[in-house]
C-alpha positions in Angstrom: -107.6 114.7 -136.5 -108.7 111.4 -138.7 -106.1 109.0 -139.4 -105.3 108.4 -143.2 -107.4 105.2 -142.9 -110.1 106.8 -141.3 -110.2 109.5 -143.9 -109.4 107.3 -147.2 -113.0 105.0 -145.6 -114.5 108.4 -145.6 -113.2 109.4 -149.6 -113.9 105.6 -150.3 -117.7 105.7 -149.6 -118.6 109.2 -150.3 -117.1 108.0 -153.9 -119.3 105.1 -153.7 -122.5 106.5 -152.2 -122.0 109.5 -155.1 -121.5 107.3 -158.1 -124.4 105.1 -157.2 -126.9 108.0 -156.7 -126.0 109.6 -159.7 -126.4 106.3 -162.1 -129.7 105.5 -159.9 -131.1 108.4 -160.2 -130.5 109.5 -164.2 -131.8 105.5 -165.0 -135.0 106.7 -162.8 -135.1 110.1 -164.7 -134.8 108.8 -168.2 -136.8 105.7 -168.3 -139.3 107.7 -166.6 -138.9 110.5 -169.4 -138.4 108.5 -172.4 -140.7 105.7 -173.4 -139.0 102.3 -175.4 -137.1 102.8 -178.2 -137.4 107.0 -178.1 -134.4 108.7 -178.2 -133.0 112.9 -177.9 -129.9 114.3 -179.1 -127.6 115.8 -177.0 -125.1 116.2 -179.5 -126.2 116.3 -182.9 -124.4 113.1 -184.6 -122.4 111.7 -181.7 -124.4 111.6 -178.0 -128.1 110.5 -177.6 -130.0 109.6 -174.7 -132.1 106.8 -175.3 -134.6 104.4 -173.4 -133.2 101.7 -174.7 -134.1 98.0 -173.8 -133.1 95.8 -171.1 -129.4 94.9 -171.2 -128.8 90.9 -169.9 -125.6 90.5 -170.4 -122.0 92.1 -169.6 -119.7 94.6 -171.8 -121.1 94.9 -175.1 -124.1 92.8 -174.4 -121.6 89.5 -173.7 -123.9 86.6 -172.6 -127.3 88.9 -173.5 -128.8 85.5 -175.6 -129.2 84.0 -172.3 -131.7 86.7 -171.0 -132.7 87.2 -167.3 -130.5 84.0 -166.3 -127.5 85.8 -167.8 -128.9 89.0 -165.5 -128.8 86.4 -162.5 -125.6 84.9 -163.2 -124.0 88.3 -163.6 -125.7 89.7 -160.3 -123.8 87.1 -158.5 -120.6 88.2 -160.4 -121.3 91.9 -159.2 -121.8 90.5 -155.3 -118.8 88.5 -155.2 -116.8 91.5 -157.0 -118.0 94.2 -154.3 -117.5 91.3 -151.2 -113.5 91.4 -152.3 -113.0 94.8 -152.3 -114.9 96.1 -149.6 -112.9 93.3 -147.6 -109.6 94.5 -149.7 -110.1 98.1 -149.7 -110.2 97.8 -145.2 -106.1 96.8 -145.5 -104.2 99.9 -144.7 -102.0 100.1 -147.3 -104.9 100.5 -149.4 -106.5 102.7 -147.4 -103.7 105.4 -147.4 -103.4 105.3 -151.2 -106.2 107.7 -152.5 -105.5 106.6 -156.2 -106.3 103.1 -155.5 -109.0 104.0 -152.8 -110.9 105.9 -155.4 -110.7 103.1 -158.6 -111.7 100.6 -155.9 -114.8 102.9 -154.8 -115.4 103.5 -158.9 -115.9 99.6 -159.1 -118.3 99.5 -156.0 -120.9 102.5 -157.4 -120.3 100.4 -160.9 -121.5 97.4 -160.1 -123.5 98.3 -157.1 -125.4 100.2 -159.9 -125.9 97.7 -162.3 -126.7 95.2 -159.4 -129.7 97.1 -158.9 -131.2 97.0 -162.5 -130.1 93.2 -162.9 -132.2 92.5 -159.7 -135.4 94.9 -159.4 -135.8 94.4 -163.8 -133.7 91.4 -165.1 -131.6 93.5 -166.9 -129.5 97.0 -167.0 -131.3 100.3 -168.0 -128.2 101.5 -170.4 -129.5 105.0 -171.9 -126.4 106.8 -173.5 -125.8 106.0 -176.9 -122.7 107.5 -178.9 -123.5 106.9 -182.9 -121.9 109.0 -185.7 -122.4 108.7 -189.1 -119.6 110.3 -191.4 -121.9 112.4 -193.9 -118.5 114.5 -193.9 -116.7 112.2 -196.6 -117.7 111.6 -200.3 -119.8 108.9 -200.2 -117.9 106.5 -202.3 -115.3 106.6 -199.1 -117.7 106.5 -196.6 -117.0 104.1 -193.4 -119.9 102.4 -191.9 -121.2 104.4 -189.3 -120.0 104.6 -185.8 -122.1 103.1 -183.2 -121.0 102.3 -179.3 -123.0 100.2 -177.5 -125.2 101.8 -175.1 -124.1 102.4 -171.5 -125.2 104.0 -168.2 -123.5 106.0 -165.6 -122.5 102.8 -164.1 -120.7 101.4 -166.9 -118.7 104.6 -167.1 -117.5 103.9 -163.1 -116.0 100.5 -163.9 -114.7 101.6 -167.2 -113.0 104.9 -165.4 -111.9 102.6 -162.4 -110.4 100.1 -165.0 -108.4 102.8 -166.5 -107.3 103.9 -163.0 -106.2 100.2 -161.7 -104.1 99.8 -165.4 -102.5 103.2 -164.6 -101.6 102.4 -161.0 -100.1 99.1 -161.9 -98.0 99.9 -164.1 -97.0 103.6 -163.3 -98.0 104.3 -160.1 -96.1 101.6 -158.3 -93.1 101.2 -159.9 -92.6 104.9 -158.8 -93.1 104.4 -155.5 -90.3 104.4 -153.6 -89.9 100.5 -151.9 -90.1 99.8 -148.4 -86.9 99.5 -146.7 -85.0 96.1 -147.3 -84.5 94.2 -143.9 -81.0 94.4 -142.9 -79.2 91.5 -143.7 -77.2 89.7 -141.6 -73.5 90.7 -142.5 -71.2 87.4 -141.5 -68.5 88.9 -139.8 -65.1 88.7 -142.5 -61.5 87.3 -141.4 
């Protein structure tokens, strides 16, 4: 029989080895499918796929004006990230909590993912594209339209594990029960 830490490594890069395939592999299919600036709907008014352009910067396109250098500064960013918590994710305690162990593993594929694109083209290859316009209300009342940024599977990863690492932080530990308090040494009373 594994040990927990043997079998959290094993749920740790199954996770990791899964979410990066999956995001590699529907960029390949897309970009390979769609050509620049065509797009198919999924969902009529809400989910497209899209081939959209080169992404350089972070969430939301954050640091994009500075092009491929943004794409080289943030490829560091993503090696530095995955360094810590492959070094982080080998402490037991982290090992035998599957919650954790799984955001971590999110984070990896994520930026793993993205690393890729920023290396082999400059840039990310973000092809899902959520826009919805409200032709529902009276015109006069009409909100803008919605539309999200474009994303990939990778994006999703980090966004799920970010969810995840909020959720253990500040639920998740607190109930926990806490590790048994050292005895304290009782002075002997007269």
């Amino acid at each position: 029989m594994a040990s927990p830490c043997a079998a959290g490594r094993c749920w740790f890069w199954t996770l990791v080895v899964i979410g990066f395939a999956l995001d590699q592999a529907s960029k390949f299919g897309i970009f390979a499918w769609l050509q620049l600036g065509e797009h198919v709907t999924v969902i009529p008014n809400f989910l497209h796929i899209t081939h959209n352009r080169l992404n350089h910067g972070a969430v939301f396109g954050l640091g994009g004006e500075f092009g491929p250098a943004a794409s080289l500064g943030f490829a560091a960013l993503s090696v530095v990230a995955i360094a810590f918590i492959l070094y982080w994710s080998r402490r037991e305690e982290v090992a035998r909590d599957r919650w954790l162990l799984v955001a971590l593993a999110l984070v990896v594929a994520g930026a793993a993912g993205n690393f890729v694109d920023r290396v082999l083209y400059q840039g990310v290859r973000d092809f899902i594209w959520l826009h919805h316009e409200f032709t529902w209300i009276r015109p006069a009342w009409r909100p803008r339209p919605f539309n999200f940024a474009v994303f990939n599977i990778a994006d999703i990863c980090l966004v799920v594990a970010a969810l995840m690492l909020v959720i253990h932080t500040f639920f998740l530990q607190s109930s926990r029960p806490a590790k048994p308090a050292e005895a304290e040494a009782v002075a002997p009373t007269h």
